[in-house]
N, CA, C and O atoms as a printed pandas DataFrame, in Angstrom:
     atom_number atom_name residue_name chain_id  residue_number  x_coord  y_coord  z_coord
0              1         N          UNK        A               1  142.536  234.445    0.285
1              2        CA          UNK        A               1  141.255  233.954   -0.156
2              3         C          UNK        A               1  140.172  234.632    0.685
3              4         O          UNK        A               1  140.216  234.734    1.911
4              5         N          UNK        A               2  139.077  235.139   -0.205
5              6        CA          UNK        A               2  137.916  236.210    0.966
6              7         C          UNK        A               2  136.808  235.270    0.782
7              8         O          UNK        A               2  136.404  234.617   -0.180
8              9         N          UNK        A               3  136.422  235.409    2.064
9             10        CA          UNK        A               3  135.086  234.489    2.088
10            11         C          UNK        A               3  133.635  235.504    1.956
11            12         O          UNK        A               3  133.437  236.452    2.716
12            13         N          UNK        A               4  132.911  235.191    1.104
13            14        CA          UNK        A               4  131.479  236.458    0.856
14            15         C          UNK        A               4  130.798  235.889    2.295
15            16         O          UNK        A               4  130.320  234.775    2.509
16            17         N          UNK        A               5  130.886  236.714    2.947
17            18        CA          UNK        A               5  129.937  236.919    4.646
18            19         C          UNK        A               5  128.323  237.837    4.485
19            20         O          UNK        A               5  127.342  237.886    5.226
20            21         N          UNK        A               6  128.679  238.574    2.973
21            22        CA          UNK        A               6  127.234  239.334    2.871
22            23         C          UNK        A               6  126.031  238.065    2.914
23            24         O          UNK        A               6  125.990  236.959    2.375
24            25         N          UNK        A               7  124.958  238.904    3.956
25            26        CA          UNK        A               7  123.468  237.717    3.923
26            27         C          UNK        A               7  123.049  237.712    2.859
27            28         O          UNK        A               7  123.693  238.475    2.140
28            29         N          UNK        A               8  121.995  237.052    2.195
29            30        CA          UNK        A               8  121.243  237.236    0.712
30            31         C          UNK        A               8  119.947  237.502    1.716
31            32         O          UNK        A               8  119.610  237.012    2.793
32            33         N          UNK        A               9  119.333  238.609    0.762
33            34        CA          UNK        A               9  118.275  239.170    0.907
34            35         C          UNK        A               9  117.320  237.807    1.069
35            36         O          UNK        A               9  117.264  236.953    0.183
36            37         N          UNK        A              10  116.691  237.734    2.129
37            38        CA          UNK        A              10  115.831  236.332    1.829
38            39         C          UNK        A              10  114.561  237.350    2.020
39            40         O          UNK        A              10  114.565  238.428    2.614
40            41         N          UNK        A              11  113.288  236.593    1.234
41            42        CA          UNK        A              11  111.586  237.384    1.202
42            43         C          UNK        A              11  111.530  236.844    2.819
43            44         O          UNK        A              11  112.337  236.004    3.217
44            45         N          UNK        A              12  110.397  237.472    3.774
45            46        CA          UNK        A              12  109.633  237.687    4.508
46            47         C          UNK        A              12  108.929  236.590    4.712
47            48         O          UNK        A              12  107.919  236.812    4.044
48            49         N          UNK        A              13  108.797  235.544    5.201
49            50        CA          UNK        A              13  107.819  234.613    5.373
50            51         C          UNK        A              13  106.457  235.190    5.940
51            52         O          UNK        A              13  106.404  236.047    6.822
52            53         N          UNK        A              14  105.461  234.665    5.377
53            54        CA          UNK        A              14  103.948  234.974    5.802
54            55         C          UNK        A              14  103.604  234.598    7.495
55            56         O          UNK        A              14  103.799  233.442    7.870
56            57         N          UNK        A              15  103.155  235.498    8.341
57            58        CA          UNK        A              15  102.990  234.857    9.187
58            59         C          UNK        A              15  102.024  233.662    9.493
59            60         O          UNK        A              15  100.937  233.572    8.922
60            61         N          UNK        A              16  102.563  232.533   10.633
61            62        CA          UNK        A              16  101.568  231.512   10.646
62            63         C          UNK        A              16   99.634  231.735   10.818
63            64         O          UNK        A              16   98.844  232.647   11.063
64            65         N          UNK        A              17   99.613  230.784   10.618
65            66        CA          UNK        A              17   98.164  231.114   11.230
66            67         C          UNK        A              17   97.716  230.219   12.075
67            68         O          UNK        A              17   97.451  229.043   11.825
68            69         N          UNK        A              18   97.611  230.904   13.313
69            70        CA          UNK        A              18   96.903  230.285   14.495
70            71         C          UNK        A              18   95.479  229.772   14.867
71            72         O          UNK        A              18   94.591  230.475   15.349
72            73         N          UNK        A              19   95.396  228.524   14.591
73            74        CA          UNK        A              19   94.079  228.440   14.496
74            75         C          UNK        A              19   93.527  227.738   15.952
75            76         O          UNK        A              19   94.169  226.836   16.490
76            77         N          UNK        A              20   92.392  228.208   16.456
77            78        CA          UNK        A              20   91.838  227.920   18.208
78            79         C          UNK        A              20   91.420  226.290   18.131
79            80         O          UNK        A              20   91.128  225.692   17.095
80            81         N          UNK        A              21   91.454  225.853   19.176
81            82        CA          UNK        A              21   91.172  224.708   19.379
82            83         C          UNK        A              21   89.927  224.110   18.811
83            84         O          UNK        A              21   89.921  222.992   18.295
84            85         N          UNK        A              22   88.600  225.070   18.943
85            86        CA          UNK        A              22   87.145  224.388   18.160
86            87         C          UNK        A              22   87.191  224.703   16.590
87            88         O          UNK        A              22   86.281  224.279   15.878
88            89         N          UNK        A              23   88.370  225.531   15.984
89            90        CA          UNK        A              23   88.415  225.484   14.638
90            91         C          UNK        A              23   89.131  224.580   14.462
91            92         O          UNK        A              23   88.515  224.311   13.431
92            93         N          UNK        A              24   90.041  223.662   14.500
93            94        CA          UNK        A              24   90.911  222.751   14.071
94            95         C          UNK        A              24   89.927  221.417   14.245
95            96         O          UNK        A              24   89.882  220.824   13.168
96            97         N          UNK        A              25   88.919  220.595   15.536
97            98        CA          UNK        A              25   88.320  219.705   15.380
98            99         C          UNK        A              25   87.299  220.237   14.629
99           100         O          UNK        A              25   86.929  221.373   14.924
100          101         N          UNK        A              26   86.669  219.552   13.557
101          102        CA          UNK        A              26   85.392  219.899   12.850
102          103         C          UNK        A              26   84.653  219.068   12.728
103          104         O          UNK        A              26   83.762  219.483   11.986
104          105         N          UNK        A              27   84.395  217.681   13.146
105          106        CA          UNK        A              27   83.329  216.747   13.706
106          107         C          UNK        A              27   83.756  215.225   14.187
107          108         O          UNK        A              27   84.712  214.766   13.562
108          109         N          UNK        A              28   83.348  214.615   14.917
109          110        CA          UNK        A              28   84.325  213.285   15.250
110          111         C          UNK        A              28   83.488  212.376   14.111
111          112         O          UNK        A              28   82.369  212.674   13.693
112          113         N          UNK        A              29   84.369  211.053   13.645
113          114        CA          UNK        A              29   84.296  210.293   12.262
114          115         C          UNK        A              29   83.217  208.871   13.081
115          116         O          UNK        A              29   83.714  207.744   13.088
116          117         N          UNK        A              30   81.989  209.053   13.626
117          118        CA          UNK        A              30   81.584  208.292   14.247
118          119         C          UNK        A              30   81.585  207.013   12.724
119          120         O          UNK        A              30   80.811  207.345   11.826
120          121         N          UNK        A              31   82.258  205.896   12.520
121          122        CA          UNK        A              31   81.435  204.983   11.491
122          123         C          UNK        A              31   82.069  203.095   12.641
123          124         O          UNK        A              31   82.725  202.962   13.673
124          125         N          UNK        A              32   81.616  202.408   11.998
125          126        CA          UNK        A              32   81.698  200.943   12.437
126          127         C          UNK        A              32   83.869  201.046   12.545
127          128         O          UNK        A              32   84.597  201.268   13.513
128          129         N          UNK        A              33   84.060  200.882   11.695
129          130        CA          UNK        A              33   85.367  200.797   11.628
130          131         C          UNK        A              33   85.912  202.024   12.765
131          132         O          UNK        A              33   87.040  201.673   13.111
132          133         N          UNK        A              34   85.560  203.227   13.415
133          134        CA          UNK        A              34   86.083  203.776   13.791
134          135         C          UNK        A              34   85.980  203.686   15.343
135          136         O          UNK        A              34   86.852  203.804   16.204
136          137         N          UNK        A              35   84.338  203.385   15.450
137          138        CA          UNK        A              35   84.187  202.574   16.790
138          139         C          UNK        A              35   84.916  201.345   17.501
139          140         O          UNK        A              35   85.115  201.161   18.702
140          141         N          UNK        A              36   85.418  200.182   15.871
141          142        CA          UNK        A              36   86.090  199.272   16.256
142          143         C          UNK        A              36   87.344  200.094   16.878
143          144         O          UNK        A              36   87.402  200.254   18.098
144          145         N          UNK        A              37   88.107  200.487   16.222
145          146        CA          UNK        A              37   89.283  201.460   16.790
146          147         C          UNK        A              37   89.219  202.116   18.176
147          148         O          UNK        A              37   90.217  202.161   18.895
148          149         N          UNK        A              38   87.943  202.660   18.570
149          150        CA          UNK        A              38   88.269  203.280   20.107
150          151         C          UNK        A              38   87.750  202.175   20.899
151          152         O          UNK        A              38   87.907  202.518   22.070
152          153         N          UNK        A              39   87.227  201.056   20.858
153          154        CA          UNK        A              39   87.168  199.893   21.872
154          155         C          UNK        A              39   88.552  199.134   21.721
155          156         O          UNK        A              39   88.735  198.409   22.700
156          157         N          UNK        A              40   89.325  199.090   21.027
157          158        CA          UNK        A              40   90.501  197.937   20.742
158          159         C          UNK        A              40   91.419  198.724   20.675
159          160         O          UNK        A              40   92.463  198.071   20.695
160          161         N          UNK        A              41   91.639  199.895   20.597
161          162        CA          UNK        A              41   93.213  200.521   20.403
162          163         C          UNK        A              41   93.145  201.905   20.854
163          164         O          UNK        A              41   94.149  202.605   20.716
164          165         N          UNK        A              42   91.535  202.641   21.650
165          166        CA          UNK        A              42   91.789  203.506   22.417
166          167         C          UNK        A              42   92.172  204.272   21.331
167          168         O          UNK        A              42   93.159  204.832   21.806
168          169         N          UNK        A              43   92.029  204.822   19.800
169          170        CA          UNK        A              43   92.645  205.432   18.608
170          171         C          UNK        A              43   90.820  206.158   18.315
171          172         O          UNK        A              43   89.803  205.465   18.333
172          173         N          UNK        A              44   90.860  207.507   18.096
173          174        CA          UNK        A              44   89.411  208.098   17.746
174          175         C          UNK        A              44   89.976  208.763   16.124
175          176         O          UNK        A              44   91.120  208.965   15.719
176          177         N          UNK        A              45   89.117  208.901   15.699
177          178        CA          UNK        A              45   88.660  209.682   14.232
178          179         C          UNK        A              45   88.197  210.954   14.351
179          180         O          UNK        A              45   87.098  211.201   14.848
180          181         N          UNK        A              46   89.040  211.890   13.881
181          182        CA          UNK        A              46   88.065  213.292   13.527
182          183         C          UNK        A              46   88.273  213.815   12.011
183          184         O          UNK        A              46   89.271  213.709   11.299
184          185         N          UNK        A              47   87.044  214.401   11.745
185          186        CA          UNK        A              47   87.981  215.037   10.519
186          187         C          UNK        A              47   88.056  216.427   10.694
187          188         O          UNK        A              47   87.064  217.053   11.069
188          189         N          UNK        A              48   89.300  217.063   10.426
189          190        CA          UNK        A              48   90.044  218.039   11.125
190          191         C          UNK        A              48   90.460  219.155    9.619
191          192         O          UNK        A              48   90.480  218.752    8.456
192          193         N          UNK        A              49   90.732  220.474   10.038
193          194        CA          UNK        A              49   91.132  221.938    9.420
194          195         C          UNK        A              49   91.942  221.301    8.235
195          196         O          UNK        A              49   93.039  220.940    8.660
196          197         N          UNK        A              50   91.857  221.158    7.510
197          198        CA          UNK        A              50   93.197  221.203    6.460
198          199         C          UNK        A              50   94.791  221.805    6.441
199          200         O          UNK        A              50   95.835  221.401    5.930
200          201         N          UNK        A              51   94.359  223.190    7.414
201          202        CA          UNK        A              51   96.045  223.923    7.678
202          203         C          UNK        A              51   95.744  223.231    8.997
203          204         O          UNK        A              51   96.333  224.096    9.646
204          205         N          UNK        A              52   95.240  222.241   10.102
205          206        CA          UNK        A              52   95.986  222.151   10.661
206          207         C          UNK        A              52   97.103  221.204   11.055
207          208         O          UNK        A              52   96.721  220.059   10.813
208          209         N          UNK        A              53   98.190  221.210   11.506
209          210        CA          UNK        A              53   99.172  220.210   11.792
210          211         C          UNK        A              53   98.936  219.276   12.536
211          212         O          UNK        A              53   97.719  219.096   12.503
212          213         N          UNK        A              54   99.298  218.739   13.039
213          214        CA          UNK        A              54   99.427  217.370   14.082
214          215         C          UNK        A              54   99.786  217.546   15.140
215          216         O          UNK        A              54   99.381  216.744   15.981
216          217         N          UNK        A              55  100.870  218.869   15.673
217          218        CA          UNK        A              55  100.723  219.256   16.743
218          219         C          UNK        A              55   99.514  220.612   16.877
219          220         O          UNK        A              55   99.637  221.106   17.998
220          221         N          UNK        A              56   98.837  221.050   16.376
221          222        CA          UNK        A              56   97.842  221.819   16.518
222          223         C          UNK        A              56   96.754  220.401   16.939
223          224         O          UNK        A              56   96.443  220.100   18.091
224          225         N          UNK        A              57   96.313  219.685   15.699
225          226        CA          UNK        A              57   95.435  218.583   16.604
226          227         C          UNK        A              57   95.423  218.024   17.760
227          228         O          UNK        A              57   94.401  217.606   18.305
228          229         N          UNK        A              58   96.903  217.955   18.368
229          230        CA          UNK        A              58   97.475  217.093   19.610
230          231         C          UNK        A              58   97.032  218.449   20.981
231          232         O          UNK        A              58   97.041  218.290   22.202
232          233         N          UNK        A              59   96.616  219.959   20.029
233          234        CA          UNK        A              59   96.864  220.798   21.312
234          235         C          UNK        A              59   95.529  220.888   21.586
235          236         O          UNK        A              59   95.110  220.831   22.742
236          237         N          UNK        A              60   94.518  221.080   20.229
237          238        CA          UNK        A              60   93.171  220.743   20.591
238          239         C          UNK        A              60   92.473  219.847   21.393
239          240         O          UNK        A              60   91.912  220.325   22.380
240          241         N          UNK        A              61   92.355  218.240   21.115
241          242        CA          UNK        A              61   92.306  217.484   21.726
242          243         C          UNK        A              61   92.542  217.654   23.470
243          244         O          UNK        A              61   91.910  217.478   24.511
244          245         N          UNK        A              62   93.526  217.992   23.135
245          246        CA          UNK        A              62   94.106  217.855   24.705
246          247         C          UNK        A              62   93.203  218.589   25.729
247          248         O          UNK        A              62   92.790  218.340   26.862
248          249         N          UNK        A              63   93.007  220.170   24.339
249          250        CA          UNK        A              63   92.539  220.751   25.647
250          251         C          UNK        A              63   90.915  220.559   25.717
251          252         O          UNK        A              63   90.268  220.457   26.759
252          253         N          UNK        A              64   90.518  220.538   24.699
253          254        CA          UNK        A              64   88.778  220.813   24.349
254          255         C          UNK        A              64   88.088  218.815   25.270
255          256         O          UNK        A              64   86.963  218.589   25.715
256          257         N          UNK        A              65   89.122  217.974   25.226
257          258        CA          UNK        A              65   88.311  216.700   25.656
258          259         C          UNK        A              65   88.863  216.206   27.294
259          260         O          UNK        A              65   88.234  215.490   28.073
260          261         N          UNK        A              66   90.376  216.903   27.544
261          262        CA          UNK        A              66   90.940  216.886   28.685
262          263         C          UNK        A              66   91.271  215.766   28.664
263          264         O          UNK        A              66   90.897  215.147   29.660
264          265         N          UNK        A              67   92.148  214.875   27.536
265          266        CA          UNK        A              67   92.980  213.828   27.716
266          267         C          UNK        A              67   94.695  214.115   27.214
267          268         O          UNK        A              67   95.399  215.065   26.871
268          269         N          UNK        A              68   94.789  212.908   27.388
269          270        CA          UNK        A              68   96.001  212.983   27.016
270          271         C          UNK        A              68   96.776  211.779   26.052
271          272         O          UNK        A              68   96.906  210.602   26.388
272          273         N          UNK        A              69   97.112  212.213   25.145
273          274        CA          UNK        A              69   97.633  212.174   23.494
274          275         C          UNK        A              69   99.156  211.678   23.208
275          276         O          UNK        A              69  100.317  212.072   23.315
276          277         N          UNK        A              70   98.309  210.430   22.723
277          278        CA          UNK        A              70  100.156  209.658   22.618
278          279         C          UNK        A              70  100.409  209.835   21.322
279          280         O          UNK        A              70  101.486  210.385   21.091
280          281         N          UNK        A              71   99.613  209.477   20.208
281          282        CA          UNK        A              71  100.079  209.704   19.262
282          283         C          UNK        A              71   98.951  210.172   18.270
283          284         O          UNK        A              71   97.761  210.059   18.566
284          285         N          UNK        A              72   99.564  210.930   16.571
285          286        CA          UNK        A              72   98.173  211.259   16.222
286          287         C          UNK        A              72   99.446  211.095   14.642
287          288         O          UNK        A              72  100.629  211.377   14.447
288          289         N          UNK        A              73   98.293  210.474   13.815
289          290        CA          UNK        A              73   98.243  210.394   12.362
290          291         C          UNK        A              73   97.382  210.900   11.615
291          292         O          UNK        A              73   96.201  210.627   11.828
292          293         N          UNK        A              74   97.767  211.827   10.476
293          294        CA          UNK        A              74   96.923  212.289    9.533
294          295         C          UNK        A              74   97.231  211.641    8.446
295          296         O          UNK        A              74   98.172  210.884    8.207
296          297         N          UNK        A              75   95.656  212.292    7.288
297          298        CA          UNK        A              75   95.303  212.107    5.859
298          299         C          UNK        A              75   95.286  212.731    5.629
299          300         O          UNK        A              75   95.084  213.581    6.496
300          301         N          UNK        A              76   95.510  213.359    3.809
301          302        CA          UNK        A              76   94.902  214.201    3.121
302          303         C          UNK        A              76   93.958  213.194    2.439
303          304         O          UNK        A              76   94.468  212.156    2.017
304          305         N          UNK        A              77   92.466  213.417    2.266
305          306        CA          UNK        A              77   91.584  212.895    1.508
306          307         C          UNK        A              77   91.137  213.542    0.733
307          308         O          UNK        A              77   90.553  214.610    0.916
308          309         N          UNK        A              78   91.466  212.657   -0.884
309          310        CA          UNK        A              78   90.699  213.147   -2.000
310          311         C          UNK        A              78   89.186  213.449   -1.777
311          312         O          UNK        A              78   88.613  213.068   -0.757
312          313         N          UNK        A              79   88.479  214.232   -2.887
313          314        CA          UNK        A              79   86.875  214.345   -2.745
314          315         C          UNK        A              79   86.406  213.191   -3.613
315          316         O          UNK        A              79   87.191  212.849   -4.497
316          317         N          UNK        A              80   85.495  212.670   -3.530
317          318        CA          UNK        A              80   84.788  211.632   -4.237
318          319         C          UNK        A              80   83.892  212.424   -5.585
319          320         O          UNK        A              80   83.478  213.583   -5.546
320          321         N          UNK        A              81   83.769  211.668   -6.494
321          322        CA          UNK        A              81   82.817  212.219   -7.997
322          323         C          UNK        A              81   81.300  211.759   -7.014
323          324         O          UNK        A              81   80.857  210.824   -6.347
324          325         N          UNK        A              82   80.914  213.204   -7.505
325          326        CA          UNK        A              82   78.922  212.503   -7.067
326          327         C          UNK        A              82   78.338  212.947   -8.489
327          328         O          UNK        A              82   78.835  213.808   -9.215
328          329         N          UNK        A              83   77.506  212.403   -8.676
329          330        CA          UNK        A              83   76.456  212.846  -10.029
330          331         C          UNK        A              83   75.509  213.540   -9.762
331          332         O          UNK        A              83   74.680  213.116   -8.956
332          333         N          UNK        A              84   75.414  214.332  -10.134
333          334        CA          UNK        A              84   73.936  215.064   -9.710
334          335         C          UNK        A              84   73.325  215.648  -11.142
335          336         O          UNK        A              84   73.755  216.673  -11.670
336          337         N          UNK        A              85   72.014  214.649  -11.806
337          338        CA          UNK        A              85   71.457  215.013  -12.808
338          339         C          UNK        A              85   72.680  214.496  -13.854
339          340         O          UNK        A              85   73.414  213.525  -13.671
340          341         N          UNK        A              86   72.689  215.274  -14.819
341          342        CA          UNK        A              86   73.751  214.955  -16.161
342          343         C          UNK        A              86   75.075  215.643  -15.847
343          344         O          UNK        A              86   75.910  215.886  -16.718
344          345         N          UNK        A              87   75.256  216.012  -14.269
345          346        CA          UNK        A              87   76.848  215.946  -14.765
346          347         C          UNK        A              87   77.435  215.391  -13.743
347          348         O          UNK        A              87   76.802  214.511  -13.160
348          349         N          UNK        A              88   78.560  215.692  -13.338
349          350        CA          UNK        A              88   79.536  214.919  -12.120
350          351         C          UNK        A              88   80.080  215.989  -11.403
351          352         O          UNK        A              88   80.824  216.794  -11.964
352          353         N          UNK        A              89   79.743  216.094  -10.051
353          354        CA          UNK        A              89   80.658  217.101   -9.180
354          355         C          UNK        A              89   81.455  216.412   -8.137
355          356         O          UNK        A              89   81.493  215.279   -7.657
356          357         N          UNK        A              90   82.042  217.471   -7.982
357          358        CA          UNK        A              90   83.144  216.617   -6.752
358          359         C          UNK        A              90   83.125  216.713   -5.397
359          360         O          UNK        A              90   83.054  217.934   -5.252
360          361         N          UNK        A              91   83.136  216.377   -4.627
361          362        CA          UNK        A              91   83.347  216.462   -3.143
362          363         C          UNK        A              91   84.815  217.211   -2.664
363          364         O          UNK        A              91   85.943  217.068   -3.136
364          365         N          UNK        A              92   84.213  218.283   -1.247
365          366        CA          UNK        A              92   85.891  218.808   -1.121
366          367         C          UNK        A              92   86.528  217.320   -0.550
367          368         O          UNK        A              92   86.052  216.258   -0.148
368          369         N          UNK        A              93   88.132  217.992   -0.797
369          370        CA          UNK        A              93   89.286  217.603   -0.064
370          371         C          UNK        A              93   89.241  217.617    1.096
371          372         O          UNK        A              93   88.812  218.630    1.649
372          373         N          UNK        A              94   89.632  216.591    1.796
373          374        CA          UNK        A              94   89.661  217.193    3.653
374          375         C          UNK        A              94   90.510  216.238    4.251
375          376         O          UNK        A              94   91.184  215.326    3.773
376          377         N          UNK        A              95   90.362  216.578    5.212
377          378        CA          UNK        A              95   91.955  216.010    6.349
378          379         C          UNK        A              95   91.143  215.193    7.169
379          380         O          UNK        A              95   89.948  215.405    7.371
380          381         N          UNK        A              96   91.842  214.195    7.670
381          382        CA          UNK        A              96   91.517  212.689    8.425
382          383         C          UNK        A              96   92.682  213.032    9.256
383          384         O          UNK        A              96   93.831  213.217    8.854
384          385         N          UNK        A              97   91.942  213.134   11.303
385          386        CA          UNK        A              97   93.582  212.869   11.974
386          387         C          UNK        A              97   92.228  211.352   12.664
387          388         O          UNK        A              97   91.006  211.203   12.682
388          389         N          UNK        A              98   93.588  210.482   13.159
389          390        CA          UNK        A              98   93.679  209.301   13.897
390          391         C          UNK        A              98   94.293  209.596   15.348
391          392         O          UNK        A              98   95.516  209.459   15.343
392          393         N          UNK        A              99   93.945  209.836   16.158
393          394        CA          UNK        A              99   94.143  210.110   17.669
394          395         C          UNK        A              99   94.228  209.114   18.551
395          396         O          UNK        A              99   93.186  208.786   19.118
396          397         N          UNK        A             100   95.479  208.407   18.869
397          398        CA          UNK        A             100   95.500  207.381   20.153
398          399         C          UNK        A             100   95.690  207.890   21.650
399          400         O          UNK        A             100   96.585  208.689   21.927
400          401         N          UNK        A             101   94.959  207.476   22.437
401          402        CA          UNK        A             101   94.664  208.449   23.927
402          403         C          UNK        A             101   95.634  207.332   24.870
403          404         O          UNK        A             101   95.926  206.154   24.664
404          405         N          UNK        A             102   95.874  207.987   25.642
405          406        CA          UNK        A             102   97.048  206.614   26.900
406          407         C          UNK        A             102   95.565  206.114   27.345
407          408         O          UNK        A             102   94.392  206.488   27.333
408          409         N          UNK        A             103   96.158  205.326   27.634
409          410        CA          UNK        A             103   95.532  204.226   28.799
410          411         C          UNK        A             103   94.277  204.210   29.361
411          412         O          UNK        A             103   93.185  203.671   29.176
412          413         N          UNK        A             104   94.928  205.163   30.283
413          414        CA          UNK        A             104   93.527  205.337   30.853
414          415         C          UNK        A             104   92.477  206.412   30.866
415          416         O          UNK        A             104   91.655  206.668   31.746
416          417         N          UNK        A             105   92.729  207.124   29.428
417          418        CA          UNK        A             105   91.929  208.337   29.181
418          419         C          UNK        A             105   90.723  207.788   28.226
419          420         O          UNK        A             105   90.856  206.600   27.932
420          421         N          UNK        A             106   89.774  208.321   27.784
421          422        CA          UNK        A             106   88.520  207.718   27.008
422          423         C          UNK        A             106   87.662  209.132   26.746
423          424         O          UNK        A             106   87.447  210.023   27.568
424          425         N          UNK        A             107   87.257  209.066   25.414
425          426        CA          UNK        A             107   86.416  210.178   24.873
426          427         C          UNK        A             107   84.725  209.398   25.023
427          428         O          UNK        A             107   84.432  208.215   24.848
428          429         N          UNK        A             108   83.828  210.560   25.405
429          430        CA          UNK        A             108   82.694  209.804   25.154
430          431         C          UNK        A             108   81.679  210.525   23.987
431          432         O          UNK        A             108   81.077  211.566   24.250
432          433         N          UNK        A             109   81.605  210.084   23.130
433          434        CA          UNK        A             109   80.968  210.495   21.873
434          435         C          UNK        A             109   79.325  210.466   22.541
435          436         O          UNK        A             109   78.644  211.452   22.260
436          437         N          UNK        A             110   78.688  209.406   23.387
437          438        CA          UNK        A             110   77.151  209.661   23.124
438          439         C          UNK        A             110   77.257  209.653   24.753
439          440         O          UNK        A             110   76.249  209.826   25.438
């Protein structure tokens, strides 16, 4: 019995794309609900790159605010319908990460 050992041609994967730490944060989510979150659970809001991952957010953070990062959850967020005049446009898509900091680390927004 012969076993086929030939590889299969596999395609080339694209290389990644590396994206720098001030391209991946793209503004912090200052609203009521998000403030409640960094007084009570030490958890901040940004809304963040679309390609980037969760460990790309976890590397940003870390380095651009100089804390340190226990855990981080993302969104993909739909765009919302706006009206403008007689028709309806849409809002982009964009990414929501949720950032919880240890203990005794703290971001200061103002």
């Amino acid at each position: 019995m012969a076993v086929n050992t030939a590889k299969k041609n596999k395609t080339p994967k694209a290389p990644k794309i590396v994206l720098e730490p001030h391209q991946v944060l793209l503004r912090p989510l200052v609203t009521e609900k998000g403030i409640h979150r960094s007084t009570r659970n030490n958890a901040y809001s940004f809304e963040v790159n679309r390609m980037a991952t969760k460990a790309d957010v976890r590397r940003a953070v870390e380095e651009l605010f100089d804390v340190r990062v226990v855990k981080v959850n993302t969104q993909n967020r739909k765009g919302k319908p706006r009206r403008t005049r007689f028709r309806y446009a849409y809002l982009k898509d964009w990414k929501k990460a949720i950032i919880t900091l240890d203990a005794e680390d703290t971001i200061d927004f103002f």
